[in-house]
PDB file of the backbone (N, CA, C, O) and the ligand in Angstrom, with CONECT records:
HET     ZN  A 101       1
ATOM      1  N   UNK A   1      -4.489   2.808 100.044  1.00  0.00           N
ATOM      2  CA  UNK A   1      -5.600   2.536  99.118  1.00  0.00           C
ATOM      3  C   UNK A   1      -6.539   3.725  99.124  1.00  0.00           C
ATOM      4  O   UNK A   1      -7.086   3.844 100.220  1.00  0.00           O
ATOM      5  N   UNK A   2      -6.909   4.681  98.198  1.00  0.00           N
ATOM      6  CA  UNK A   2      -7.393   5.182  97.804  1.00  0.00           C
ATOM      7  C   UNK A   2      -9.440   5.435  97.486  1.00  0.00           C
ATOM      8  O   UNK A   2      -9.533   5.128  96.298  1.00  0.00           O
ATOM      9  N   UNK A   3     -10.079   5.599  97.703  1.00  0.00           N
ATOM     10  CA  UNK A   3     -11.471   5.184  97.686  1.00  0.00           C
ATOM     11  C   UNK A   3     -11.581   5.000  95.793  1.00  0.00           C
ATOM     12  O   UNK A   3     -12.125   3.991  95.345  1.00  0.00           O
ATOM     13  N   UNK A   4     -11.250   5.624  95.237  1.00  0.00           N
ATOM     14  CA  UNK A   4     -11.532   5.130  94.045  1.00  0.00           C
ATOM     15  C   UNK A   4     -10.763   4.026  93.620  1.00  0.00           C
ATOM     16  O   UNK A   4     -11.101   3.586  92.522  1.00  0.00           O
ATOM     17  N   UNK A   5      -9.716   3.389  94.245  1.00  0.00           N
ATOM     18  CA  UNK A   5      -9.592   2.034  93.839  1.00  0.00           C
ATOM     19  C   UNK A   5     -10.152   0.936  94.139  1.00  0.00           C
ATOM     20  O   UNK A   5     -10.129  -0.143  93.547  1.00  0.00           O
ATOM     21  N   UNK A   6     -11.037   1.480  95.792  1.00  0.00           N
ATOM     22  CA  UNK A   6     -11.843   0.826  96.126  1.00  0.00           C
ATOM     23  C   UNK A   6     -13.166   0.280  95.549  1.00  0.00           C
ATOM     24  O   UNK A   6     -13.640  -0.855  95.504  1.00  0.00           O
ATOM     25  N   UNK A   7     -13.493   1.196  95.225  1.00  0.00           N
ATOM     26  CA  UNK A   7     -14.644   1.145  93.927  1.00  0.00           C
ATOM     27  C   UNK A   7     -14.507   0.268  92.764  1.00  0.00           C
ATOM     28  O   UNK A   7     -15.372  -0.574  92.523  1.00  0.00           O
ATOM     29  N   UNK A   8     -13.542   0.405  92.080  1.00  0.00           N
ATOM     30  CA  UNK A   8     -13.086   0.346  91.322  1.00  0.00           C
ATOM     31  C   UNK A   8     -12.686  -1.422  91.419  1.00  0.00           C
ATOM     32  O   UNK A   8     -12.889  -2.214  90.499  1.00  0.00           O
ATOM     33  N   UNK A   9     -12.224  -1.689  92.447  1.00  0.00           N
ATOM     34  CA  UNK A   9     -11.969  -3.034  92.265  1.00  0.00           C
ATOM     35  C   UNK A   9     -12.933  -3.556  92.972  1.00  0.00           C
ATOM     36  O   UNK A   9     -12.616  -4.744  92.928  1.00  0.00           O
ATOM     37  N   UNK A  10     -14.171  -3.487  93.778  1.00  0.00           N
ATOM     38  CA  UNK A  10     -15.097  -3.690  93.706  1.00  0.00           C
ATOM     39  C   UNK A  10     -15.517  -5.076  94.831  1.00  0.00           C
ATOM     40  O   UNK A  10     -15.137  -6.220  94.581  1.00  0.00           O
ATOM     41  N   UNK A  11     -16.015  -4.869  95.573  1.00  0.00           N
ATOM     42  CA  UNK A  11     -16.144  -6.285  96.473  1.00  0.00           C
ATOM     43  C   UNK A  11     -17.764  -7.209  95.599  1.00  0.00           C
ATOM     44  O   UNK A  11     -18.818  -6.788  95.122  1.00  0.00           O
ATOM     45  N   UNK A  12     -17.385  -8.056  95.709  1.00  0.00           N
ATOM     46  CA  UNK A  12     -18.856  -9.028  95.003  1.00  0.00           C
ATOM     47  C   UNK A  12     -19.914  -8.682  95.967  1.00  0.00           C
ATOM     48  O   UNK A  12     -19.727  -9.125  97.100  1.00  0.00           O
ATOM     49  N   UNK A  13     -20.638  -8.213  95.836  1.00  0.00           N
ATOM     50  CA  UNK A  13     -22.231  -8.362  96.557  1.00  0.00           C
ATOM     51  C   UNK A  13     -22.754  -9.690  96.895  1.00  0.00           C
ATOM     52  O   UNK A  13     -22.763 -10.740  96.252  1.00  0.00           O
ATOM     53  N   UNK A  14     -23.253  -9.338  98.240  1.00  0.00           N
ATOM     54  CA  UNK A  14     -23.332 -10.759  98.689  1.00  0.00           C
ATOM     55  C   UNK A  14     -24.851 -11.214  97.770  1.00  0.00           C
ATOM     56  O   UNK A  14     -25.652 -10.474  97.200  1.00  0.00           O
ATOM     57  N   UNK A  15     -24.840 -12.529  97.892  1.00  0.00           N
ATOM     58  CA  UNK A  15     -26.318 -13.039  97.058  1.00  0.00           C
ATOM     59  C   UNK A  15     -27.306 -12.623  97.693  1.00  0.00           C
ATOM     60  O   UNK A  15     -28.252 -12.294  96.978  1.00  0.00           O
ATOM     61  N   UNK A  16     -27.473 -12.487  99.016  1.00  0.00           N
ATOM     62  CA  UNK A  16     -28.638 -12.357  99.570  1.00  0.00           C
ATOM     63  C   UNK A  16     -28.569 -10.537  99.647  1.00  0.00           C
ATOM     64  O   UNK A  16     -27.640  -9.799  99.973  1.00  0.00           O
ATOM     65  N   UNK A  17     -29.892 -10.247  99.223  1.00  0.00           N
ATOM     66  CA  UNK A  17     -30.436  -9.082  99.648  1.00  0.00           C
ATOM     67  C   UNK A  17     -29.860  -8.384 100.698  1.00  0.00           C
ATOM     68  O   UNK A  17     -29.329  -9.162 101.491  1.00  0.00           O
ATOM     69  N   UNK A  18     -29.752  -7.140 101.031  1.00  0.00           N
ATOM     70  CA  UNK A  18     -29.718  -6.711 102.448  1.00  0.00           C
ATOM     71  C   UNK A  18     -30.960  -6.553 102.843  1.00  0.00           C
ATOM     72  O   UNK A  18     -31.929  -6.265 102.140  1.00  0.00           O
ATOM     73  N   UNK A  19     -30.919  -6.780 104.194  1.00  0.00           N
ATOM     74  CA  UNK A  19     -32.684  -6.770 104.981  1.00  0.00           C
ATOM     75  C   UNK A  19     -33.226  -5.165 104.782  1.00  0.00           C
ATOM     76  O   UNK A  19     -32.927  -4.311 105.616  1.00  0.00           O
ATOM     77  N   UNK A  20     -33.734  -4.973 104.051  1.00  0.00           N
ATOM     78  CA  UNK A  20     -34.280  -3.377 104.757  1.00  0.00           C
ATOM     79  C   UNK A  20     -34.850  -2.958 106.080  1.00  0.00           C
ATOM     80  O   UNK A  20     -34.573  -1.860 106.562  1.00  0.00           O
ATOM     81  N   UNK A  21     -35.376  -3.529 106.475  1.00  0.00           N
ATOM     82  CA  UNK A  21     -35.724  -4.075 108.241  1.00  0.00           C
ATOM     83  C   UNK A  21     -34.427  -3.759 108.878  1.00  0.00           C
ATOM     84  O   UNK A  21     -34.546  -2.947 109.796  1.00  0.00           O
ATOM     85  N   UNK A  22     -33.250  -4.161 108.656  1.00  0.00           N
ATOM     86  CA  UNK A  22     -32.152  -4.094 109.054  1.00  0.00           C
ATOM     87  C   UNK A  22     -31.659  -2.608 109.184  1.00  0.00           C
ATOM     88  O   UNK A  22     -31.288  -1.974 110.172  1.00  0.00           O
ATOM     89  N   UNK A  23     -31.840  -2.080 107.164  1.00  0.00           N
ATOM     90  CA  UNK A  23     -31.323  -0.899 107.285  1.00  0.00           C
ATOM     91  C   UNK A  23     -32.188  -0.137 107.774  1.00  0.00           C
ATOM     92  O   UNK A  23     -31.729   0.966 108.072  1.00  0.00           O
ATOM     93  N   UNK A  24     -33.254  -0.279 107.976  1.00  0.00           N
ATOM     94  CA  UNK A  24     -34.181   0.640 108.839  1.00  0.00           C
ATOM     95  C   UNK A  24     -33.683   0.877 110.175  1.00  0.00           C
ATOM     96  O   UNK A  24     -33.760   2.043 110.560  1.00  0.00           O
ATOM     97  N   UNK A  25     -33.203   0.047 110.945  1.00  0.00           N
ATOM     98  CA  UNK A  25     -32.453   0.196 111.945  1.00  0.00           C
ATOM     99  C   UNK A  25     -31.515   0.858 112.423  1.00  0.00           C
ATOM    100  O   UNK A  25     -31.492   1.631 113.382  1.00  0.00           O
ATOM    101  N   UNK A  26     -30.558   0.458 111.563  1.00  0.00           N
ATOM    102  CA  UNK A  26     -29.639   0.778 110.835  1.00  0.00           C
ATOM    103  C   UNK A  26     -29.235   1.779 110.127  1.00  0.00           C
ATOM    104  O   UNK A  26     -28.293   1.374 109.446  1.00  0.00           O
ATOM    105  N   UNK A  27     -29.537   3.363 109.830  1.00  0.00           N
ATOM    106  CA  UNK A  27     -29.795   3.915 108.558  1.00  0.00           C
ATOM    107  C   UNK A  27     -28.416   4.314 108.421  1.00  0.00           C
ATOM    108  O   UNK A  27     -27.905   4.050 107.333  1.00  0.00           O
ATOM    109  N   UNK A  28     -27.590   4.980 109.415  1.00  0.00           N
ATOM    110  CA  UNK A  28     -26.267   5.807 109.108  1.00  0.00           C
ATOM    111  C   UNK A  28     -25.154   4.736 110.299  1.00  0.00           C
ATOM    112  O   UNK A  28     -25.446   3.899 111.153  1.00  0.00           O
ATOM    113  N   UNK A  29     -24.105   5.179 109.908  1.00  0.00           N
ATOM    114  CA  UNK A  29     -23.255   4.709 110.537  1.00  0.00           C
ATOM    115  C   UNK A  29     -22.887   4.762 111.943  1.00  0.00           C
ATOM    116  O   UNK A  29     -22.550   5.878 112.339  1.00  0.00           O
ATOM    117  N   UNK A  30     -22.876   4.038 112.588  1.00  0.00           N
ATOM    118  CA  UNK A  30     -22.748   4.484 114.322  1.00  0.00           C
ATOM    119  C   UNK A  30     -21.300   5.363 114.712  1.00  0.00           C
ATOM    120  O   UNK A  30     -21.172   6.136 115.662  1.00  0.00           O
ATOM    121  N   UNK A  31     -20.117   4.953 113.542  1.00  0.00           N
ATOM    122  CA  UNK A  31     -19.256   6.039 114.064  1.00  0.00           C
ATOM    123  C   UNK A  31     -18.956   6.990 113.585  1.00  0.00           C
ATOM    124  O   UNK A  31     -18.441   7.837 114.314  1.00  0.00           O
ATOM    125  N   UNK A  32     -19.121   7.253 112.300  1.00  0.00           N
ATOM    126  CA  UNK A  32     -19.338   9.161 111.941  1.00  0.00           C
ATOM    127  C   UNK A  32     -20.552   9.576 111.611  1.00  0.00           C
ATOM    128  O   UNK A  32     -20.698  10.757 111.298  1.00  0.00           O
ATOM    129  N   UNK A  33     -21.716   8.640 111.617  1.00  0.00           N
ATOM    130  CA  UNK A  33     -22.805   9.401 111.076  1.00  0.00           C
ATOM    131  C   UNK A  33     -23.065   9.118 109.610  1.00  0.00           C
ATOM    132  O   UNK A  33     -24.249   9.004 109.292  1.00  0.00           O
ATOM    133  N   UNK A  34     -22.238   9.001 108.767  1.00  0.00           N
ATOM    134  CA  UNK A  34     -22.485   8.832 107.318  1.00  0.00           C
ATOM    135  C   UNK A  34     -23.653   7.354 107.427  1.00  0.00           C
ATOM    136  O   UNK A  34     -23.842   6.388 108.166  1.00  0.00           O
ATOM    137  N   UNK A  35     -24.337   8.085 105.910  1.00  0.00           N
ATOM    138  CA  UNK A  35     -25.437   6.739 105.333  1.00  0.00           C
ATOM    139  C   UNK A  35     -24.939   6.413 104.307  1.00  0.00           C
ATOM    140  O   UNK A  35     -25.662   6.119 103.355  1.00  0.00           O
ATOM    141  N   UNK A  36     -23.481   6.369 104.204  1.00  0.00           N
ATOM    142  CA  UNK A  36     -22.857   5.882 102.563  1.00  0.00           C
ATOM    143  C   UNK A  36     -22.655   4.250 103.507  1.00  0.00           C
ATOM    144  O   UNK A  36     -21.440   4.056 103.539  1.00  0.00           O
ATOM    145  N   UNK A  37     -23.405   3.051 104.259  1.00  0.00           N
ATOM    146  CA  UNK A  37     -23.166   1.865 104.398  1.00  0.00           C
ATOM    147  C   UNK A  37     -23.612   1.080 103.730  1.00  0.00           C
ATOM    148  O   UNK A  37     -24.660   1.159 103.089  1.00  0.00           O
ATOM    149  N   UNK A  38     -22.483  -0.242 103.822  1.00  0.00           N
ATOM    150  CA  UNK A  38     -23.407  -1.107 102.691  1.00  0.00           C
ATOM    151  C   UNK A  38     -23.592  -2.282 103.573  1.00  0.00           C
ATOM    152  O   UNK A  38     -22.838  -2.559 104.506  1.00  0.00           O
ATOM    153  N   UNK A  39     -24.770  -3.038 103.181  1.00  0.00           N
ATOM    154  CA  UNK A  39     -25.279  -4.241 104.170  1.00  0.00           C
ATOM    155  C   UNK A  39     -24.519  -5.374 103.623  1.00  0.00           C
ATOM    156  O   UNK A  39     -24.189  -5.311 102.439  1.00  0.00           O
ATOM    157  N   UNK A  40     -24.144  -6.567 104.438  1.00  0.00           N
ATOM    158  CA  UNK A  40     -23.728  -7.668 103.722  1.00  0.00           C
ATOM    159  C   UNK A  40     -23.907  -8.815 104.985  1.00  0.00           C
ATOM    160  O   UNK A  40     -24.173  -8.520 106.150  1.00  0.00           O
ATOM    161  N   UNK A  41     -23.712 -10.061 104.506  1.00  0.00           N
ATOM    162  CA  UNK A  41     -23.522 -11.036 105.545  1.00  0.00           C
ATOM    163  C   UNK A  41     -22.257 -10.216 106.508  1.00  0.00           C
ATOM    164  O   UNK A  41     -21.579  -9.213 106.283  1.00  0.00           O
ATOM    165  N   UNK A  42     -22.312 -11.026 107.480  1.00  0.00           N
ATOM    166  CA  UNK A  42     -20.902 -10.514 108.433  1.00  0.00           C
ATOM    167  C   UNK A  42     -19.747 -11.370 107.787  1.00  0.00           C
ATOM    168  O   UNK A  42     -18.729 -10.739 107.503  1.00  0.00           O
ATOM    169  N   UNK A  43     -19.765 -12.751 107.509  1.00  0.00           N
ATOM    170  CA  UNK A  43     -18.817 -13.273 106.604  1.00  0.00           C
ATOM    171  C   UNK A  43     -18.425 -12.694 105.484  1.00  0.00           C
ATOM    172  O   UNK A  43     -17.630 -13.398 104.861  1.00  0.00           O
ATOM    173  N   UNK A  44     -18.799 -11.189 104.743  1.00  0.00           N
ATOM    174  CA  UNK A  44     -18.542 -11.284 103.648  1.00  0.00           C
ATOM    175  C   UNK A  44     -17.598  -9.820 104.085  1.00  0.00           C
ATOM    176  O   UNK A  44     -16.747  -9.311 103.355  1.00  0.00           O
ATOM    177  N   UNK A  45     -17.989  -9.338 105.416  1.00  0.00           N
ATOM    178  CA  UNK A  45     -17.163  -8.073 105.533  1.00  0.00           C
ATOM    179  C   UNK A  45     -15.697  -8.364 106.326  1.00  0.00           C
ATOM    180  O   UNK A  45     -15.012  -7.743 107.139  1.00  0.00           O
ATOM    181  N   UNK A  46     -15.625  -9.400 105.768  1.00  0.00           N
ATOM    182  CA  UNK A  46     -13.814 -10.137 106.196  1.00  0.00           C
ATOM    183  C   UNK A  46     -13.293  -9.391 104.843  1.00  0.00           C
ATOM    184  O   UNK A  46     -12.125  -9.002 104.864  1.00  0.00           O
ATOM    185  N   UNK A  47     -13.950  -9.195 103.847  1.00  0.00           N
ATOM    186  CA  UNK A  47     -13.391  -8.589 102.267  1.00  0.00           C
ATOM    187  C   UNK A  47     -13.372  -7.419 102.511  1.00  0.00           C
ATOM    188  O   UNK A  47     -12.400  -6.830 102.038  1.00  0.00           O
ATOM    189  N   UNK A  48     -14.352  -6.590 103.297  1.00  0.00           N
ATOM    190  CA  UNK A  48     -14.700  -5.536 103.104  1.00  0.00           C
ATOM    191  C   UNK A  48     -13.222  -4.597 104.288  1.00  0.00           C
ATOM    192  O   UNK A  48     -12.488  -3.648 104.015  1.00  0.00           O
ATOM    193  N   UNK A  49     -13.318  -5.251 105.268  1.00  0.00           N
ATOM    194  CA  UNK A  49     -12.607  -4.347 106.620  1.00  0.00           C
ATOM    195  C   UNK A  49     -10.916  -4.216 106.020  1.00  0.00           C
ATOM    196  O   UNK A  49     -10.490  -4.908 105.095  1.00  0.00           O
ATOM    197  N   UNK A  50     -10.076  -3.152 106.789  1.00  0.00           N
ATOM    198  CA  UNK A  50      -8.593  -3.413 106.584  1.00  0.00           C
ATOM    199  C   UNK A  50      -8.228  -5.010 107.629  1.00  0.00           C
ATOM    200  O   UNK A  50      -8.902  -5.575 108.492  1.00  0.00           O
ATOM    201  N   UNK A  51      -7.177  -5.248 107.171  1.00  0.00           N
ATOM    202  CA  UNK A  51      -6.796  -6.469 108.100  1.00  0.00           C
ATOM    203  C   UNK A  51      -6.542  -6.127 109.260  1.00  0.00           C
ATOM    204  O   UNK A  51      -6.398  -7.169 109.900  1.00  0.00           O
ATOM    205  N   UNK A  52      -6.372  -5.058 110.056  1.00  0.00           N
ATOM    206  CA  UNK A  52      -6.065  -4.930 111.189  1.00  0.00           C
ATOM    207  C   UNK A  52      -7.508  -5.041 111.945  1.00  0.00           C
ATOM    208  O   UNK A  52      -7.434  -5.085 113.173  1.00  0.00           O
ATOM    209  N   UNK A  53      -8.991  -5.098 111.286  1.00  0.00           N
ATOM    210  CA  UNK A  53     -10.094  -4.940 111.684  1.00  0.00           C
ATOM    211  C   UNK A  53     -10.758  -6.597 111.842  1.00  0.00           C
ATOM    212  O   UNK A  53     -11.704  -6.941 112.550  1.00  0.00           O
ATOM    213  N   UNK A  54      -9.717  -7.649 110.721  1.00  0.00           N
ATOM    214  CA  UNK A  54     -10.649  -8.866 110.842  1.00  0.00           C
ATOM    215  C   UNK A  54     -10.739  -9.625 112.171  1.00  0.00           C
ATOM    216  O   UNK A  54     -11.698 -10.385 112.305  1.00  0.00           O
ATOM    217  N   UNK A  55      -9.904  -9.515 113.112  1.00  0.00           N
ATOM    218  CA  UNK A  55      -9.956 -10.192 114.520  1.00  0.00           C
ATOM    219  C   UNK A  55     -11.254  -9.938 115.064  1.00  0.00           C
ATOM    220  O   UNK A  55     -12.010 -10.745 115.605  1.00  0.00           O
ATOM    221  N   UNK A  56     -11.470  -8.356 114.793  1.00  0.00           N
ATOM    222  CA  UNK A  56     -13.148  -8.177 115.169  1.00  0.00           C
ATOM    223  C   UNK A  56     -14.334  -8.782 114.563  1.00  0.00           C
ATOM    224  O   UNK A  56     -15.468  -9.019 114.978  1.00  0.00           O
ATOM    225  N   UNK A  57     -13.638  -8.983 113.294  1.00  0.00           N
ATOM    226  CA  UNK A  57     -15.115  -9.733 112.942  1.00  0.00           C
ATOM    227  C   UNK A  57     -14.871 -10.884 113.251  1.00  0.00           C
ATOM    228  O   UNK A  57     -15.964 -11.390 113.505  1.00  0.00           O
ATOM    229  N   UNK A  58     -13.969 -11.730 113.407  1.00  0.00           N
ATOM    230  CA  UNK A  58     -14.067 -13.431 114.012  1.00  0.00           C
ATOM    231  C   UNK A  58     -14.608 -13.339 115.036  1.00  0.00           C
ATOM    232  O   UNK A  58     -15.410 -14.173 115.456  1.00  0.00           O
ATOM    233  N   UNK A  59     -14.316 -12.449 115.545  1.00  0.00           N
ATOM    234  CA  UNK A  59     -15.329 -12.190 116.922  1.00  0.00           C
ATOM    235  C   UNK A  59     -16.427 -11.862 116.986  1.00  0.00           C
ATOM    236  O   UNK A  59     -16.952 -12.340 117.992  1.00  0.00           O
ATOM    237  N   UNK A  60     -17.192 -11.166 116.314  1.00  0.00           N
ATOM    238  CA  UNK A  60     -18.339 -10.696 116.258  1.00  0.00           C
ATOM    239  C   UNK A  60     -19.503 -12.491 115.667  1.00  0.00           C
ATOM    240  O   UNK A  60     -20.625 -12.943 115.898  1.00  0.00           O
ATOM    241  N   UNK A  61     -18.218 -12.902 114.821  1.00  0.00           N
ATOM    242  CA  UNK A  61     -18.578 -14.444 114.240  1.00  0.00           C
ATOM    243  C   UNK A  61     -19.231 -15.122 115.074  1.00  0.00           C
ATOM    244  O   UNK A  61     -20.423 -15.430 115.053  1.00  0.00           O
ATOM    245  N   UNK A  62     -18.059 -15.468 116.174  1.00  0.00           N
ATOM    246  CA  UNK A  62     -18.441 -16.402 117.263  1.00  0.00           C
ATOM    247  C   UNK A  62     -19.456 -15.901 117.986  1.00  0.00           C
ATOM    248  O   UNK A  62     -20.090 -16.748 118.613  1.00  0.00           O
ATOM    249  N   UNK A  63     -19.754 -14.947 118.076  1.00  0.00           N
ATOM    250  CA  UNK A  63     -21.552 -14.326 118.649  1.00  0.00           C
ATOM    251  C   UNK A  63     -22.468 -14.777 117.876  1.00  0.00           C
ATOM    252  O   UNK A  63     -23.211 -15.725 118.135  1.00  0.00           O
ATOM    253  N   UNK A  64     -22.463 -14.066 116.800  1.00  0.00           N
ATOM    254  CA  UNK A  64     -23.669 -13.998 115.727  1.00  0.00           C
ATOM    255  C   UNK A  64     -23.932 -14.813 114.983  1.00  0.00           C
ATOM    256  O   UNK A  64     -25.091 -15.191 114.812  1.00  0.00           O
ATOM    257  N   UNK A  65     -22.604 -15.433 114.157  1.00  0.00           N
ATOM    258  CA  UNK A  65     -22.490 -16.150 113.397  1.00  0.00           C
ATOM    259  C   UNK A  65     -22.719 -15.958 111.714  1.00  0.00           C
ATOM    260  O   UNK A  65     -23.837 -15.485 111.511  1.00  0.00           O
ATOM    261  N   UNK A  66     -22.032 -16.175 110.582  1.00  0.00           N
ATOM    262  CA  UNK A  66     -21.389 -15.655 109.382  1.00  0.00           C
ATOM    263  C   UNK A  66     -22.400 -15.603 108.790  1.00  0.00           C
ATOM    264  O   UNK A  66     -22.031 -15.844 107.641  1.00  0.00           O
ATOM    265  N   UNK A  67     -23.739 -15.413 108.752  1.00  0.00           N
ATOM    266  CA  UNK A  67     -24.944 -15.126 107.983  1.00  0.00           C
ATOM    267  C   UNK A  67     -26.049 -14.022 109.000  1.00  0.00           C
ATOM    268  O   UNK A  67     -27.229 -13.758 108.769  1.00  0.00           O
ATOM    269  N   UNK A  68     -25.212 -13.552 110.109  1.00  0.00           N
ATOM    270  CA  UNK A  68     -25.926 -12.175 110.525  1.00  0.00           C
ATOM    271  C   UNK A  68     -25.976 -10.978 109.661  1.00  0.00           C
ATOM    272  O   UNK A  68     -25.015 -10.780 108.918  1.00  0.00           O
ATOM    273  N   UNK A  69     -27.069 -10.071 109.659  1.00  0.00           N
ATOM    274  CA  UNK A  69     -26.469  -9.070 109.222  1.00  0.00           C
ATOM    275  C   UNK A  69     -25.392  -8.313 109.640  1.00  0.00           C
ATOM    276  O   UNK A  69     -24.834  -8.670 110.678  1.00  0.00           O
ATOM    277  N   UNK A  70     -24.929  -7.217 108.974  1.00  0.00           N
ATOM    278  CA  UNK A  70     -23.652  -6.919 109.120  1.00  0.00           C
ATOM    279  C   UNK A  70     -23.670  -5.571 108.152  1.00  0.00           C
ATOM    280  O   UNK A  70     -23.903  -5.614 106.944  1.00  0.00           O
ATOM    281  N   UNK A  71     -23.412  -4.504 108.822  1.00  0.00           N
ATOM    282  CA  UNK A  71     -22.991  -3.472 107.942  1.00  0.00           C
ATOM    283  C   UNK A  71     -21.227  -3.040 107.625  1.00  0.00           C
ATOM    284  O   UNK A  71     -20.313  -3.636 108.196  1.00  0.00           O
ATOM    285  N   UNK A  72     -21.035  -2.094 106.785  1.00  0.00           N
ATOM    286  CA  UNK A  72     -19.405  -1.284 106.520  1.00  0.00           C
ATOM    287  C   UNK A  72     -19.590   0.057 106.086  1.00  0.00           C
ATOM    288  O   UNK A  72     -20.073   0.338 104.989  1.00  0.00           O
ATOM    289  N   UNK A  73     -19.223   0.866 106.906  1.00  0.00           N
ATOM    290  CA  UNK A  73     -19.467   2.361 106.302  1.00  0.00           C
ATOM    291  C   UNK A  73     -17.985   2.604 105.784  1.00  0.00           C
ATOM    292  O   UNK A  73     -16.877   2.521 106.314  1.00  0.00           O
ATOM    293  N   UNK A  74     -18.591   3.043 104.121  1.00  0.00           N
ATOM    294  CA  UNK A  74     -18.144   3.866 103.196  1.00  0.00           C
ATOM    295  C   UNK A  74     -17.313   4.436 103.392  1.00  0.00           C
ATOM    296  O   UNK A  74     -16.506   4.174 102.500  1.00  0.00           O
ATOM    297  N   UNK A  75     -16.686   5.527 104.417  1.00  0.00           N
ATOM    298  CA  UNK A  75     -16.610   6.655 104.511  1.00  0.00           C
ATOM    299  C   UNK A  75     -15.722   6.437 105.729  1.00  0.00           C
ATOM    300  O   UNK A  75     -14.669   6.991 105.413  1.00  0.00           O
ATOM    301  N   UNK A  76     -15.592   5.980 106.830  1.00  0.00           N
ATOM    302  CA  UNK A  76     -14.850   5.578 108.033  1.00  0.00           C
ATOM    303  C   UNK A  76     -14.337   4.276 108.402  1.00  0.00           C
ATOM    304  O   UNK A  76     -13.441   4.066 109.220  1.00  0.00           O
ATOM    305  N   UNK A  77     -15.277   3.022 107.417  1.00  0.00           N
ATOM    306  CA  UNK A  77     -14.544   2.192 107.469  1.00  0.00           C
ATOM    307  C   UNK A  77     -15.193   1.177 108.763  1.00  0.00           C
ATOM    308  O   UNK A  77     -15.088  -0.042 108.903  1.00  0.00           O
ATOM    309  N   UNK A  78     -15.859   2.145 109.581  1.00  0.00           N
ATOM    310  CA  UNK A  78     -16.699   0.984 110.712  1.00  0.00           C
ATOM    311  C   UNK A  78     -17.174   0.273 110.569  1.00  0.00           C
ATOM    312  O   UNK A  78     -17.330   0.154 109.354  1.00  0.00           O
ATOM    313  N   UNK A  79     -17.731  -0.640 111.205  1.00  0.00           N
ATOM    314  CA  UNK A  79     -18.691  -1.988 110.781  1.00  0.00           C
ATOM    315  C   UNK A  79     -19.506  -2.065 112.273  1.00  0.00           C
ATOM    316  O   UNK A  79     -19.236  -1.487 113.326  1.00  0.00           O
ATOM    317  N   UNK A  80     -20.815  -3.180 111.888  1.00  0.00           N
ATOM    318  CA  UNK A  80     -21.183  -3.580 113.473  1.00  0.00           C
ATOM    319  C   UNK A  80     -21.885  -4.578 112.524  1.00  0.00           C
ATOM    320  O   UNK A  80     -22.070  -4.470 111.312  1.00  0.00           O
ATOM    321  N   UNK A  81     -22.263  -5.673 113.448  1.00  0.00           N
ATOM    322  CA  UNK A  81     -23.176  -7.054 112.959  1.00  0.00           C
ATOM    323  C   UNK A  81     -25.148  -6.465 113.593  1.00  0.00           C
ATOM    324  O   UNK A  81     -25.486  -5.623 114.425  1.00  0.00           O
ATOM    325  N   UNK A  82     -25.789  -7.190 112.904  1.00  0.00           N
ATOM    326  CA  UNK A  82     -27.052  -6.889 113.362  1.00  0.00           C
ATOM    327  C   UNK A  82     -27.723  -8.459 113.621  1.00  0.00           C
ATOM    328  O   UNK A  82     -28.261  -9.101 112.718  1.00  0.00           O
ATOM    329  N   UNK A  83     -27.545  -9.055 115.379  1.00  0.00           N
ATOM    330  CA  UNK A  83     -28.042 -10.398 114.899  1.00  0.00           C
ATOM    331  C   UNK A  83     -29.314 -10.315 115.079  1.00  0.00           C
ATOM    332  O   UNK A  83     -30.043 -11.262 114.784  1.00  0.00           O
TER     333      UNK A  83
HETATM  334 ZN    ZN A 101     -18.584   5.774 109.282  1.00  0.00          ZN2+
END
């Protein structure tokens, strides 16, 4: 998969806002550095991760739980929850 198909087919934005509080925290990605992340519930970055990544977020689930914040960088593909 390609980043412009990624785009292109587009994940739904979650309803709720991202916290800016959050991304203040938050500004760039913890594993390359990039600020191309996007905020979402942690439930919604089950869409966002490759499948070899969702075990981590069920896990991160059972911590935080599916309405923590939650980032996905752009660019590497990392994630982390913000509870
Ligand atoms: Zn990254």
């Amino acid at each position: 998969m390609n980043g412009a198909s990624f785009f292109k087919t587009g994940v739904p934005t979650s309803s709720a806002p991202a916290d800016p509080l959050a991304a203040m925290f938050r500004p760039a990605c913890s594993e390359c550095g990039s600020g191309r992340i996007r905020w979402a519930q942690l439930v919604d970055l089950l869409r966002l991760v490759d499948v070899d990544d969702r075990p981590r977020i069920h896990e991160l689930l059972g911590y935080v739980g599916p309405e923590a914040d939650a980032w996905h960088c752009s660019d590497c593909g990392g994630f982390g929850a913000f509870a």
